[in-house]
N, C-alpha and C positions, 0 to 999 in steps of 0.2 A: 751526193749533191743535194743541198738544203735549199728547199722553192719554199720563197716568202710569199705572201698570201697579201693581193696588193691594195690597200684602202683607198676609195675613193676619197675621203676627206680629207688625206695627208697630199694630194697631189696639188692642192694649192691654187686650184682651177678660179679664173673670176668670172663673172659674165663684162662681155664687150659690148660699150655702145651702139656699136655696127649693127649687133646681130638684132633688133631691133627693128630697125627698117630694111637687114637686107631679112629676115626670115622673120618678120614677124613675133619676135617673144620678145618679154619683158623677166627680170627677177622677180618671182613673188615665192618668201618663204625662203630663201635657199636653194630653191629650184628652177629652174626656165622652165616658163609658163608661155604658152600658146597664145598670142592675142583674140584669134580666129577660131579654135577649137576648144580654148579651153583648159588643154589637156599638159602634163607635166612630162619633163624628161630628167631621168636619175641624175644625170651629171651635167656639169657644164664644159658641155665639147662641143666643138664647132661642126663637127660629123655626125652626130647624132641629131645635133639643130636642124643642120641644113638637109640631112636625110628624110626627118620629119616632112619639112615643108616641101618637098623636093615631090615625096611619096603623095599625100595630102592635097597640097595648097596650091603646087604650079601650075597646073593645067586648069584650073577657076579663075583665072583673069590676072591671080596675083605674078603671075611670070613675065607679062605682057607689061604689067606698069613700070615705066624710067625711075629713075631713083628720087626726084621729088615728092612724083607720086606716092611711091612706097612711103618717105616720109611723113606726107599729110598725113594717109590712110591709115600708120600704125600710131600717128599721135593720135586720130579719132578713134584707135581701137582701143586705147592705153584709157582717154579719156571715159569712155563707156565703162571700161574693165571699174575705174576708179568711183564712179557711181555708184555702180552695182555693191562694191563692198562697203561704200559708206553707207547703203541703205540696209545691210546687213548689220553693222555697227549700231546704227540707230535703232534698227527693230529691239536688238540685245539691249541697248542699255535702257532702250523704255521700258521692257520687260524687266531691267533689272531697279528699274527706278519704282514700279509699280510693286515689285516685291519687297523692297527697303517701305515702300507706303504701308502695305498690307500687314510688315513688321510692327511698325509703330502706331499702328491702331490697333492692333493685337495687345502691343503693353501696355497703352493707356485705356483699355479694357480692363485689364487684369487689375492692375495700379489704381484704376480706380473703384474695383468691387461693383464691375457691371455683369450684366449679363454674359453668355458666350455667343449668342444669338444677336447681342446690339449690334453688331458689325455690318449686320446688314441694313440697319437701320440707320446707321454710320453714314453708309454707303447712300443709299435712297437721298437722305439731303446731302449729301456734298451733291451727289449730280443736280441736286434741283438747286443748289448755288450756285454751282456752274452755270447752268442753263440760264441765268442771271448776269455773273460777272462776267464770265467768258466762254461762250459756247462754242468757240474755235476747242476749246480743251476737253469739250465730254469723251470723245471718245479714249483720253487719256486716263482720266478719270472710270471708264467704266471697266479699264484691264484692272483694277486695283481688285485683286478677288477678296470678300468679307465675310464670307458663306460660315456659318456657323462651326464646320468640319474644318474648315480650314482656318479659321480663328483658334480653335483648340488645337491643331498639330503648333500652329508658331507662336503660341502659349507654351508649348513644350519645349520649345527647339528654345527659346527664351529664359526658360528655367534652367535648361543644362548648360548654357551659357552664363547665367550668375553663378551658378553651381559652381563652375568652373573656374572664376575668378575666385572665389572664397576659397577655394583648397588650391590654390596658388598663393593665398596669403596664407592661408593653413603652417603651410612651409616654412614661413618668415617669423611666425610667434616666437615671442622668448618664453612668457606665458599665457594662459587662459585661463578663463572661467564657464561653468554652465551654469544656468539658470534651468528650470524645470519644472512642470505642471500640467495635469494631466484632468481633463471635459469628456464630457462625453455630445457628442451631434446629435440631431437632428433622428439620428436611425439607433441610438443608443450603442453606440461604437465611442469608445474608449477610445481619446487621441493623447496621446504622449508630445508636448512641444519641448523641443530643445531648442536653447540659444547658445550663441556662442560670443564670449567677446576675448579680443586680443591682442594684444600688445606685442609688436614687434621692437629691434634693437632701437629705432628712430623714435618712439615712443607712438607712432603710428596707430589709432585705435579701429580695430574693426569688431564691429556689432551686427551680426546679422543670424537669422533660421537658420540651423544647423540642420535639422530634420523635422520630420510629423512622422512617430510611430502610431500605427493603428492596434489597439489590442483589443482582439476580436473575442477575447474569453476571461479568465478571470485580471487582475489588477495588483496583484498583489507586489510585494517587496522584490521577490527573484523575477517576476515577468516584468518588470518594469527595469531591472538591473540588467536582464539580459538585453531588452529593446535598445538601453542605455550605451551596451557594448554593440551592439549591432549599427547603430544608427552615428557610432565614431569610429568606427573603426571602416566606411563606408567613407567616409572623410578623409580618412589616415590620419584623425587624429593623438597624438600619444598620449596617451594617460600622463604619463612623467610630467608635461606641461601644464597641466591641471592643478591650479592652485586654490583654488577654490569651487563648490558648486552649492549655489542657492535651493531650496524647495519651497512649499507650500506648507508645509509644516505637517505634514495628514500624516497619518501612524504609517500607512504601508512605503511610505518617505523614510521619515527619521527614527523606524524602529530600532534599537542596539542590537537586535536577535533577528529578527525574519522582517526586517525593514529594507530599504536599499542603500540606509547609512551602513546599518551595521552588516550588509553581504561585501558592501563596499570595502571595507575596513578590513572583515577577514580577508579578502581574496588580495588586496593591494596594502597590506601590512605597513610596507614602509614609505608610503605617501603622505606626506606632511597635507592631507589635502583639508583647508576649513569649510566644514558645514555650515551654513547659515540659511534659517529660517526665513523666510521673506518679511522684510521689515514693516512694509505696509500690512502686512496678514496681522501681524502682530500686534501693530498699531488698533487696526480694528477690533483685536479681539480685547487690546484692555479695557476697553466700553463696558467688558462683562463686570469691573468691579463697582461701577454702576446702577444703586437701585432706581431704575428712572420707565419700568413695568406701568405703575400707576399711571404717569402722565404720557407717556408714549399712546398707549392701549387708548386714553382720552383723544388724545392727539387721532391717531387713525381713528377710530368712530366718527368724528367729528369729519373727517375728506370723507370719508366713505361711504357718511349719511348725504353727501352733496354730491358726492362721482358717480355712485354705483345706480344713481334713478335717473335717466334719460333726460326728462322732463325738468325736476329739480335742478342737475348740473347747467340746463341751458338756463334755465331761470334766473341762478345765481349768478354766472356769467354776464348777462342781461342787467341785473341790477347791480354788478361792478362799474359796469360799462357808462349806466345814470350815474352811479357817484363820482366817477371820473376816476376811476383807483388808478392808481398805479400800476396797480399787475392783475393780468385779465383771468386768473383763473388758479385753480388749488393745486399740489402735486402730489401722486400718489409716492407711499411710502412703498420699497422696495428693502426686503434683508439683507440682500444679497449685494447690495449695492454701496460702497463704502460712503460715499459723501450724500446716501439717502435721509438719515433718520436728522441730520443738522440741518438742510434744507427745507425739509417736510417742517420741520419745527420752524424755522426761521420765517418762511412762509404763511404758516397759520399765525405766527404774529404777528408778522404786518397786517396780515387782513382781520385781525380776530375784532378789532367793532366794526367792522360790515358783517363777520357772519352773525354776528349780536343780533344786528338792528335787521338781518333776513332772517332769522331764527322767528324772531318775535313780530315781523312783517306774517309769517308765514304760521304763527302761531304754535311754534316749537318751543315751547317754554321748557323740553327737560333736556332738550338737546344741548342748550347751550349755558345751563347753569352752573355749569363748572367752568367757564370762561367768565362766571361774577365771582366765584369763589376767590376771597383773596389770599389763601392757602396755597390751593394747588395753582392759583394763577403765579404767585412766588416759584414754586416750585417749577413748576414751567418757562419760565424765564432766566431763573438759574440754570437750567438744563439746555436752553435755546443759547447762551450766551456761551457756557463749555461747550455746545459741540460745534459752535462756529469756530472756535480756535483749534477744538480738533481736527475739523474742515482745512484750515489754513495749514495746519501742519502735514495734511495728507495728501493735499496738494503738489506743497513744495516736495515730496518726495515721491511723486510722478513724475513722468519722461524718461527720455532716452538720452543714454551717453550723461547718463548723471557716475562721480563719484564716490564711492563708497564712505569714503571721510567728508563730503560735503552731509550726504542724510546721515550718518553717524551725527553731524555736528546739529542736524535740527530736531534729530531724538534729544541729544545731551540739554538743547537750550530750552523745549518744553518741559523735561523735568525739571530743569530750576524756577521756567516759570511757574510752574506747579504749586510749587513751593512758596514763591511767591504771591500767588492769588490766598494761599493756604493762611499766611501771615497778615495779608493786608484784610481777611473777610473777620481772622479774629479779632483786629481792631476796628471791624466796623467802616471799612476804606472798600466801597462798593467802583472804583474806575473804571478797572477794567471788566465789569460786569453792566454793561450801561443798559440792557431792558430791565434788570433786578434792581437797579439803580433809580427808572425810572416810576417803580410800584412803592419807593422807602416810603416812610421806614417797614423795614424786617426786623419781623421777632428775634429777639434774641437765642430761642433755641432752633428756629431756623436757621441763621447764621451757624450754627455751632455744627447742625448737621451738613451744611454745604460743606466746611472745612472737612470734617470727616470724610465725605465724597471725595474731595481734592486730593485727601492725605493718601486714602486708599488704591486715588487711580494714581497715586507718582507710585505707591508699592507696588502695585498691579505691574507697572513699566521697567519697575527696578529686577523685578521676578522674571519678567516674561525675556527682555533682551543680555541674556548674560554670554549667551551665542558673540553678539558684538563688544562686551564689555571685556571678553578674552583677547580680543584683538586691538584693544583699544589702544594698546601701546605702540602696537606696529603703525596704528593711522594717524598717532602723533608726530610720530617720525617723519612719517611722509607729510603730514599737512603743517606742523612747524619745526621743524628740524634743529634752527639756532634756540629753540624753548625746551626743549628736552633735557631731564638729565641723563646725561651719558651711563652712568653708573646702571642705570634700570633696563638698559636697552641689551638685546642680542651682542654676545660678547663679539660676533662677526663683524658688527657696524660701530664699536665705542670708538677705535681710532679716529675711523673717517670722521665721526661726526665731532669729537673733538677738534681735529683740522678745520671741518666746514665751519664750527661755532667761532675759531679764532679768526677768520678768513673775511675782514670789515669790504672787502667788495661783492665776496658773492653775499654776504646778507644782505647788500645792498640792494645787490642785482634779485634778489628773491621778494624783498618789498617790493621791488617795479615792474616781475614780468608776471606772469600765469605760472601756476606749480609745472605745467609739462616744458613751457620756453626756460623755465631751470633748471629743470633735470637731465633736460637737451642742452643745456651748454655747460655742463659739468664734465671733466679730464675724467675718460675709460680709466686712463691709467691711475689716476688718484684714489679715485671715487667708485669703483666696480661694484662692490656690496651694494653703497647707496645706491645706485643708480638700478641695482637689481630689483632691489627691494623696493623701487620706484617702482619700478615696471609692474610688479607684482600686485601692488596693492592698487596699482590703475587698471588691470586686469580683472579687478574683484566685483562681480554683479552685488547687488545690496537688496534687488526687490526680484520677483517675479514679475513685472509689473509690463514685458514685454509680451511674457505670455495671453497674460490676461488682456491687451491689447488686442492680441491675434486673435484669442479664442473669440474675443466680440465681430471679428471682421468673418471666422469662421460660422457662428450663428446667422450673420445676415448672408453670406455665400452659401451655405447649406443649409437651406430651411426647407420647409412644408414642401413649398411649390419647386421645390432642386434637392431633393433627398436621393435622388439618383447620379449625382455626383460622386464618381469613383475617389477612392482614397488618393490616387497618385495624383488626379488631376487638383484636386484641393492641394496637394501638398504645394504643386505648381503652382495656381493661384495666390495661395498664402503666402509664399517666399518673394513671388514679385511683388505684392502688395507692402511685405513687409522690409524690403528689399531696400539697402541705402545704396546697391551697386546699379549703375545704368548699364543698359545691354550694348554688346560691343557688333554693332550693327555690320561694320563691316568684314568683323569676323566671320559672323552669321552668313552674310553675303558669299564670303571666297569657300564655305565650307558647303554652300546649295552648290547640287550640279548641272541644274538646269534651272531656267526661271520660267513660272509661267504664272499666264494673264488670263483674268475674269473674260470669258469671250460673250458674255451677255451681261445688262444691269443686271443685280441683283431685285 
């Protein structure tokens, strides 16, 4: 004989209105609950109830009350029960509301490159604004906890939640790219920054910190190639999707032999992956075909003999201030600094007869005798006027979520102007040079040597980016497709783009929307190659220029007075600072298991 084993749940039990007022309970949870004690009973039986109260509650007065009675008395008990749990409610969700507060002062901390310690200082005026607007709320205001300890756990809890959304887009990539570059801090600790950008089926772009390797010993090509694996494969990113990855251009980068191109290359053979030298790096360094030593070297003497004496810089300032100048003061020249040495120069031009007339105010007669020279003052002017256009062009290829065929296309159109300036200075057509313009005439063998300067830096440019002049045919495809000849192009894509060339509505439709709202409304089934090859070359970083971004936000987060900032907590910091993703608050929320509140101001 088989004895079934008999579940209370399947038996279908309800609770009865009755038992309410005759026994005192109410439903709470699934269970009959006690109005009077409290206390719960396993099932809903009328034998158990009435046992309960029977054992309990009858001989305390509740046996003696008529059934009115009993009515009033367990709607007054029900009503107390329902009190009680709303102020339980309310405790929770102000705890939980004061936790979501303590969240979002935590990221707008991080976000904006404050201290970890501001929070309490956060805290101190919001109460003393309270105490203003509405002093009914301080005590709400003072659970929000900002304590220094507790700013940096939900700076953590923060990170691992963009984290977490990036390697969920991770998953979606058709391809990507890395950018890379590698500072050192504050404590001479080596930091390795990866970026990541990515291109999903939708043409979807996502840009953000990949990682911060720290390399705590040497720097070389294998210790940065292995970080390189560690710091993706921490991601699950796959190699295979990696269509390109940008550097800095430094030898222990793009060595062929003991570099991290060429470890890259042997260990991953058949990855079609393009190397590319960071365009801005580049940019910068054609300067060097540049003899422009003499007048620079003038140029800094000349701020330095005015910045570096306490007394002198306030002086000069002072006597800007009587002439009414326009700009109240000089700027120091910096190497390191791309858009430094065409400011510094453009600078001292504006001001150079006021440093004259304080020079000779001040009885400086050797100071500033090469700003009478009308030699090198030609020459300085010619040099003030090329690095302002070099300025314009290094400009335009800063920011984020730029395309790699947009700055290809403002490298290609400074070479021609190049060329340009080259032709117009040999006939003596000073336009686009308007301070050199403003000293004519120029000698004739001055003119001849500016041209030689010009011809040299379009060579310098022609040398240096051959990196992007090997792709140059794939960003034509993708930036004018109906311009291409077919014949030149990857035998993969001639068809298609034969098709697309014949095709008078999508040229149409590609005159009138954005390159990505075209490539988004192009037939999978048609168009597959293109549409890959799309994807691929909007995946493609062009500069390091994210890096060097971070590493500035890193110097002001880890300096002098915070050099005891751990590596993980920087990495923290940096990724929400650098962060385009917002934090998923209420995720954060269901994933705390408890909430709690500041029990004193801070």
């Amino acid at each position: 004989m088989s004895t079934k084993k008999r579940k209370v749940d399947s038996e279908c039990r309800v609770f009865k209105d009755e038992w309410t007022w005759k026994y005192f309970f109410t439903a709470f949870k699934d269970k009959p609950l006690c109005l009077i004690c409290n206390e719960t009973i396993a099932v809903y039986k009328e034998y158990n109830i009435s046992r309960h109260f029977i054992s309990k509650h009858k001989n305390a007065n509740y046996g003696a009350m008529t059934e009115d009675e009993r009515k009033q008395k367990a709607e007054d008990l029900r009503k107390k029960l329902s009190g009680q749990q709303s102020i339980f409610k309310k405790v929770n969700s102000s705890q939980k509301a004061a936790t979501h507060a303590g969240y979002v002062v935590a990221y707008n901390i991080a976000k904006s490159n404050k201290a970890l310690s501001d929070g309490e200082f956060v805290k101190h005026c919001m109460l003393k604004v309270c105490d203003i607007l509405c002093p009914d709320k301080t005590k709400d205001f003072e659970t929000v906890s900002l304590s220094r300890k507790t700013v940096t756990s939900r700076i953590e809890v923060i990170d691992k939640n963009i984290l977490s959304q990036l390697e969920s887009r991770i998953g979606q990539f058709k391809f990507c790219s890395i950018t890379m570059d590698e500072s050192t801090d504050i404590n001479d600790t080596a930091q390795l920054l990866l970026f990541i950008r990515g291109v999903d089926e939708n043409f979807s772009i996502t840009e953000e910190l990949a990682c911060m390797r720290s390399l705590k010993g040497t720097t070389t090509g294998s210790d940065i190639f292995h970080e390189f694996l560690e710091g993706l494969s921490t991601l699950k990113v796959p190699i295979t999707s990696i269509c390109s990855i940008t550097t800095d251009g430094a030898q222990s980068m793009t060595g062929t032999k003991s570099g991290f191109v060429g470890i890259f290359n042997q260990e991953y053979p058949e990855n079609n992956v393009v190397f590319l030298h960071c365009v801005i790096h580049q940019d910068a360094l054609c300067k060097s075909a540049l003899d422009m030593k003499p007048v620079l070297d003038v140029v800094v003497k000349l701020v330095n003999a005015i910045r570096s004496r306490g007394l002198t810089h306030r002086q000069f300032r002072e006597f800007l201030d009587s002439m009414q100048s326009e700009y109240s003061d000089l700027l120091y020249y910096s190497k390191v600094r791309w858009l430094s040495a065409g400011r510094v120069f453009e600078r001292v031009w504006q001001l150079k007869d006021e440093i004259v007339s304080f020079f000779q105010e001040k009885q400086w007669s050797v100071e500033c005798e090469m700003l009478e020279d009308t030699a090198w003052l030609s020459d300085f002017a010619f040099f003030t006027d090329l690095l302002c256009h070099l300025n314009k062009l290094n400009v335009k290829m800063q920011g984020k979520n730029q395309f790699i065929d947009d700055i290809w296309g403002h490298i290609r159109s400074f070479k021609l102007q190049l060329v340009l300036f080259a032709d117009q200075l040999a006939k003596n057509d000073l336009s686009h040079f308007p301070r050199l313009n403003s000293i004519a005439p120029v000698m004739k063998d001055k003119l001849r040597s500016y041209e030689d300067s010009l011809r040299r830096l379009r060579g310098e440019f022609e040398r240096r980016f051959q990196d992007f002049s090997a792709i140059e045919k794939d960003l034509d495809v993708f930036s004018m497709p109906f311009n291409v000849d077919c014949e030149t192009v990857k035998p993969d894509l001639q068809l298609e783009l034969i098709e697309l060339q014949c095709n008078t509505q999508l040229k149409q439709l590609f005159l009138n929307v954005p390159k990505l709202e075209f490539y988004k409304s192009l037939s999978k089934s048609s168009f597959p190659n293109l549409i890959s090859h799309a994807q691929k070359v909007t995946a493609m970083f062009a500069s390091s220029y994210m890096c060097e971004q971070v590493f500035s936000t890193m110097k002001l987060r880890k300096s002098c007075i915070r050099n005891r900032l751990t590596d993980e907590h920087l990495t923290s910091l940096l990724r929400i600072s650098a962060s385009q993703f917002e934090p998923d608050y209420e995720k954060i929320l269901e994933m705390q298991s408890q909430f709690h509140s500041s029990h004193s101001p801070s």
